[in-house]
N, C-alpha and C positions, 0 to 999 in steps of 0.2 A: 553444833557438834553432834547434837545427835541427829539416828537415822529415822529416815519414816518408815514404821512399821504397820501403821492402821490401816487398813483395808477392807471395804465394805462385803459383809459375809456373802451375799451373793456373786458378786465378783471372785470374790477367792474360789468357790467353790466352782463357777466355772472355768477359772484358772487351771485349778487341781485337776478338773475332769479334762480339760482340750492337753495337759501336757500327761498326764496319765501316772505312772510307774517307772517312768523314762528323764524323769527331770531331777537334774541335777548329771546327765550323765549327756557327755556331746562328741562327735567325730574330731577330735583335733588332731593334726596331724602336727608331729615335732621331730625338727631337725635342727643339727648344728652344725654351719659350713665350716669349711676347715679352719679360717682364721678365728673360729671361735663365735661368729653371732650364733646366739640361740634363734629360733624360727617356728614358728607357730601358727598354723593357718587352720583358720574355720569357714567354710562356705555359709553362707545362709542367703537363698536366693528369694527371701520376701521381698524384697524391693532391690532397682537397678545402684546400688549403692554401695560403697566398701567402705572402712575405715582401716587408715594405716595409723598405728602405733609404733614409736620406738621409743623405751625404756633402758637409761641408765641406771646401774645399781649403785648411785650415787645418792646421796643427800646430805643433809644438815649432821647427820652423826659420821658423816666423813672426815669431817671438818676438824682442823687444827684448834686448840686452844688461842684464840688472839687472831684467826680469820676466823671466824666464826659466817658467816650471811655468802660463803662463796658459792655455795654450790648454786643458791637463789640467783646471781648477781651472774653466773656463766650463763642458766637456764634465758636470764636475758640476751646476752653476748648473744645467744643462738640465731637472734632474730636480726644482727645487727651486720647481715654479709659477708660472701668472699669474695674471689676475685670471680668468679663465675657469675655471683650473683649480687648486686648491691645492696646496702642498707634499706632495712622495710622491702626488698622487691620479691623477700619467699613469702610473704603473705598476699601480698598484690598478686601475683600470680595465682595464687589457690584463690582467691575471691574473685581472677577471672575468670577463673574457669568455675564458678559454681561452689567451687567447695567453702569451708571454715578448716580451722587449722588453731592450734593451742597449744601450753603447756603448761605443766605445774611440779613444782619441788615440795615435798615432803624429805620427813626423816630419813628415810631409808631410797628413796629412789626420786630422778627425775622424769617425767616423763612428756612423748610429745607426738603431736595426733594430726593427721591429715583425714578430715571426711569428705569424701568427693564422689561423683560420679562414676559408678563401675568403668566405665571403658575412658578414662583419666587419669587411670591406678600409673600408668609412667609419669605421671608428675613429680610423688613422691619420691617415685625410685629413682627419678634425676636428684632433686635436692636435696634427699636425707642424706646421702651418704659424700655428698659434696660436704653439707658443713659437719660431715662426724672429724673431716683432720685436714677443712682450710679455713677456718675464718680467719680473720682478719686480725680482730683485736688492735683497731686502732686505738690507741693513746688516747686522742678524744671523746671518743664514744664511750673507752672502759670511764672514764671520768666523768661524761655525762647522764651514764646510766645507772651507777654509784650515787649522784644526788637523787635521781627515779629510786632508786630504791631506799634512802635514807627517808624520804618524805613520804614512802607507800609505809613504811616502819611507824613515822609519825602519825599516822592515818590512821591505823588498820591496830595499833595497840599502844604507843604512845599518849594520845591523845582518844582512848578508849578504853577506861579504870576494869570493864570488864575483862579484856582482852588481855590487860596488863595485869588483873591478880591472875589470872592463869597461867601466864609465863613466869610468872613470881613462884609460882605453887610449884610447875616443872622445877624449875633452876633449884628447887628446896629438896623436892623429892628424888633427884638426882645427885649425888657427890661424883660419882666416877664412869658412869657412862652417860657419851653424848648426848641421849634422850632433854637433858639437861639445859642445852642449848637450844634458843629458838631457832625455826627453820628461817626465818628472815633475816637472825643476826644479833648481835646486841650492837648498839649506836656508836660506840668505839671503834669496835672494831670495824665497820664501816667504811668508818671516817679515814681508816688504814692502807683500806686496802689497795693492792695497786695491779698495774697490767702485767706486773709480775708473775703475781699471784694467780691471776688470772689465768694468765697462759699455762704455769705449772697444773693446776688441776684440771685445766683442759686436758694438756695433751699426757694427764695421767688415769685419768676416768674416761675419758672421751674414745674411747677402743672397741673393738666389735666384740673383741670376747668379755667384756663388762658390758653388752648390751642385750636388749631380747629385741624382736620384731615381732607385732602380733598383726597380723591382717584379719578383719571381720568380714565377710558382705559377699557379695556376688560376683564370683568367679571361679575360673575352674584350675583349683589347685595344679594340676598339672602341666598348664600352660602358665601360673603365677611364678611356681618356684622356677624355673630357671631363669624369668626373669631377674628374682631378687639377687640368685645366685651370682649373674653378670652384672647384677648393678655393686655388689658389694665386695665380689671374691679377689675383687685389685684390691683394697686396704686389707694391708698386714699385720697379722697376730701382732699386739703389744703385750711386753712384761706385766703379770699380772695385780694389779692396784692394790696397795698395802690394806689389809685386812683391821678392821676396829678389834685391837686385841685387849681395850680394857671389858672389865665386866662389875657389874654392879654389885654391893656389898650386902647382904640381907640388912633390912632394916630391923634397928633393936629397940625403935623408941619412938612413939611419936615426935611429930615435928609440924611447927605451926607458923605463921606468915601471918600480918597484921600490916594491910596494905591502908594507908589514910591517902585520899584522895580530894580536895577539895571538889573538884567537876563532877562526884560523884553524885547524882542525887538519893540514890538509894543503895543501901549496905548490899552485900552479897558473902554468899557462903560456897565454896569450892571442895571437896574432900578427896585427895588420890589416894587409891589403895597402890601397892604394887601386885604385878596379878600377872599369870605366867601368857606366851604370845600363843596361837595358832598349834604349834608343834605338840602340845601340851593338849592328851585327853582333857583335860578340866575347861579347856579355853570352852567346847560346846554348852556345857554348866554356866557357864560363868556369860555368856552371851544369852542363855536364857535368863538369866538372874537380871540382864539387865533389862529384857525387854516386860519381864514380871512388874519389875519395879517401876518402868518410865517408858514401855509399850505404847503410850495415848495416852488421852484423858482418862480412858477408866482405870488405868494401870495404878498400882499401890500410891506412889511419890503424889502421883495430881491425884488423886480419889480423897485420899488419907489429908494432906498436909493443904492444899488449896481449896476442895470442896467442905472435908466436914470439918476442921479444923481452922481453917481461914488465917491460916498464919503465913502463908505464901501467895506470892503473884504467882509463880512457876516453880515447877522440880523435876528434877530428871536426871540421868544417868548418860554416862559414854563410857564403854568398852573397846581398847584402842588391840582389839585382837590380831588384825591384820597388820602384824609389826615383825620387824627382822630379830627383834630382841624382845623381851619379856618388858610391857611397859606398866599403863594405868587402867585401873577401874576407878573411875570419877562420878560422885553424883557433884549437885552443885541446889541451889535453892536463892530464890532473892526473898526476902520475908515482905508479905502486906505491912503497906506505911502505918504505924503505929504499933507494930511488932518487932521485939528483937529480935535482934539474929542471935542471941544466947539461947531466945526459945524455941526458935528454928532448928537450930544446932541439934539441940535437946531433943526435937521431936522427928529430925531428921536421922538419925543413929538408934531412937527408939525404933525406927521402919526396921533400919537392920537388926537388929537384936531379934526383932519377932519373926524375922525369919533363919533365924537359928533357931531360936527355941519349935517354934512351931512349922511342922509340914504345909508349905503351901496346896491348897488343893486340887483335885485331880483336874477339874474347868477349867481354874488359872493355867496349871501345866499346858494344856491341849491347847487352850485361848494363845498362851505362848507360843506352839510350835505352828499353830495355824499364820499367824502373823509374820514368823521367821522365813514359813516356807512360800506365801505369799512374796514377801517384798522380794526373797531369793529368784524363785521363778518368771518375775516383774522386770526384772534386771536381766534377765534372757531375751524381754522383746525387743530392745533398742542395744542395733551393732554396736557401739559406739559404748552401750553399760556392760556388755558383753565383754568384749575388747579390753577394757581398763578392768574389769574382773582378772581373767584372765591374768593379764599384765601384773595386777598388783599380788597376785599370789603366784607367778610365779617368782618377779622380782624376793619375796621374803623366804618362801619355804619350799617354792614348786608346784606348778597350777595343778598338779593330781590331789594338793590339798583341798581343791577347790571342786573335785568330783565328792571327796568325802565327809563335805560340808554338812549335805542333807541326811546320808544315816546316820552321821553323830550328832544331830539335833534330835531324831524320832528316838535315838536310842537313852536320850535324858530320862532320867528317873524324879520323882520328887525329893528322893532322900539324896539324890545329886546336887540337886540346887538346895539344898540345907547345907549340904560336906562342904562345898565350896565356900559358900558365905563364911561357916564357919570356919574354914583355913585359909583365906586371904582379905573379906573385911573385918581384921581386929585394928586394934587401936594402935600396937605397935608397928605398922605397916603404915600406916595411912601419914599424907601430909594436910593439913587441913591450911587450907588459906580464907582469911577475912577480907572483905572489902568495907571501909570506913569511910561514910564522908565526912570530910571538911567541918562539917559541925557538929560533928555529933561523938559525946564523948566514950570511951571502952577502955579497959584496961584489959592485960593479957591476964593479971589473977582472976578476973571476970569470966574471963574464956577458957581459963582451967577448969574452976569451978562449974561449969556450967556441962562440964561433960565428965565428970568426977564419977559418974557410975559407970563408965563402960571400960 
């Protein structure tokens, strides 16, 4: 879950000099054809290479109460044929010609990627907009691809105690918006769903004006768009996808999760704060505050709690800022064998409290933003990091968030990252989840107790 931040000082520093006073800021050009796709194209002629992008503003918090894993379960349908093209033959096709091709669901959006050779950019614009409003949805396949996804569920978090206190700790720290619900589903409703279902949020998200295209790579804009414009301007505007109109309740209390796991061999500690998204001055603070604290090894969480302490295998933090809605600030810790996790707990909430009370210093700050704007400008070299950049800030708040990334990190203050800590990690905001194995005993007055001063 977290990112990488570390970056070796010489590197960064010729980073910083080849992109200059210019980075963070890039040519895109943006349109929206009539029936509504958003359109977005960036040239970058380093290599003979493009990537197409297209993004649904669909995901798991789309989701109904009781289909919960649909949006994940269509993302596969996508791959599963129309009558143009058969089951498995849009990928065979992109791997004849050279290219890879992908997708992935999250919360807030779907999305899905043709990387290919520049002068093969009509392949995509054949396929993509064939399966935006024909596939198939055979009967068989929605049912064979429902067990794929029930056993990627058993895989991937079922049968992974880590995996599973964290969707324990969601589902806690959420009462009334979707955030709440994993993006895979919970196992019921799964086991529910039908080609029904299926088809309804297909052909309800599945529309050009709920969708973006982003093209990355080498070509020349003015000969691209009226391609994409005739590959797409035949599907027609749909009624606009009903909007997620609940909204989350302030939290007034903590709230705690006590997951026993036999398979587990070692405990683990999880803590979400709630913490406002991208749209939100504070989010720049609060993305510093993560990288202060769980930046690398020398970063506070590993420095403090692994090296001079030795109460930890690992620590670290995730700030989940690039979201359509206001979600979490997560650390999490697994304590060295022979160590509680009550003293973990203890020594992990101590980190926070010390940066309330006390100003982090001016090195850390700058060690911070150096790190930020490294990994930031790093993700400019490859079309492909670019591209899903792009994509995923436009998809939540609008990709010109994503020009004003870099001055609201240089303009972080230190008494910033103190305000922050102290207005969204207190005690009444956060959910804190346990992981417990199988032999080992805990009690919840244990776990009260053991953070009774904060």
């Amino acid at each position: 879950m977290r990112r990488a931040r570390w970056i070796p000082l010489a590197t960064l520093l010729l980073a910083l000099l080849a992109h200059g006073t210019e980075a963070g800021r890039l040519d895109v050009f943006e349109i929206t054809l009539d029936n509504g796709l958003k359109v977005l194209l960036l040239e970058e002629h380093k290599a003979p290479v493009v990537t197409f992008h297209i993004w649904y503003r669909v995901g798991s918090r789309n989701e109904q109460i009781g289909r919960t894993g649909l949006a994940h379960l269509v993302e596969h349908m996508m791959f599963k044929g129309t009558e143009k093209v058969g089951g498995q033959e849009f990928s065979r096709r992109v791997r004849r010609n050279g290219g890879r091709d992908n997708a992935f669901t999250s919360q807030d959006y779907t999305g899905y990627f043709v990387t290919i050779a520049a002068d093969r950019i009509q392949l995509p614009l054949e396929l993509e907009p064939d399966r935006m409003v024909n596939l198939l949805l055979d009967p068989a396949e929605v049912k064979r691809e429902r067990s794929v996804v029930m056993e990627e569920r058993r895989l991937r978090t079922e049968d992974d105690p880590s995996s599973a206190l964290w969707e324990e700790v969601n589902a806690a720290a959420f009462k009334a918006y979707p955030y709440g619900h994993p993006v895979i589903g919970w196992m019921e409703d799964l086991r529910q769903l039908s080609r029904t279902d299926v088809q309804n949020f297909y052909k309800t998200y599945y529309v050009p004006n709920n969708a973006v295209v982003v093209v990355v790579g080498d070509f020349d804009r003015a000969q691209l768009l009226p391609r994409i414009q005739e590959a797409f301007d035949s599907i027609s505007q749909a009624p606009e996808p009903p909007p997620v109109r609940s909204d989350e309740p302030p939290q007034k209390g903590e709230r705690r999760v006590m997951l026993r796991r036999p398979d587990a061999r070692l405990p683990s500690l999880v803590a979400g704060y709630h913490a406002p998204n991208m749209k939100d001055p504070d989010s720049y603070a609060l993305d510093m505050l993560e990288v202060i604290l769980a930046g690398g090894k020398s970063a506070r969480l590993y420095r403090h709690l692994v090296y001079e302490k030795q109460l930890a295998l690992g620590a670290g933090a995730y700030y989940a800022r690039v979201s359509a809605a206001p979600d979490l600030f997560t650390l999490y810790a697994t304590p060295l064998p022979g160590k509680s996790v009550e003293e973990l707990e203890q020594a992990l909430f101590d980190e926070i409290e010390r940066i309330k009370t006390e100003l982090v210093s001016a090195r850390e700050l700058q060690k911070a933003k150096n790190q930020i704007e490294a990994s930031f400008i790093f993700g400019q070299d490859s079309i492909f990091s670019l591209a899903r950049q792009l994509a995923s800030y436009e998809i939540v708040a609008g990709w010109r968030y994503w020009e004003a990334y870099l001055p609201g990190i240089r303009a972080v203050t230190r008494e910033d990252v103190q305000r922050v800590a102290q207005k969204y990690l207190t005690r009444e905001k956060r959910t804190v989840g346990v992981l417990i194995p199988g032999d080992q005993e805990s009690t919840e007055s244990s776990q009260q107790s053991a953070v009774s001063s904060h």
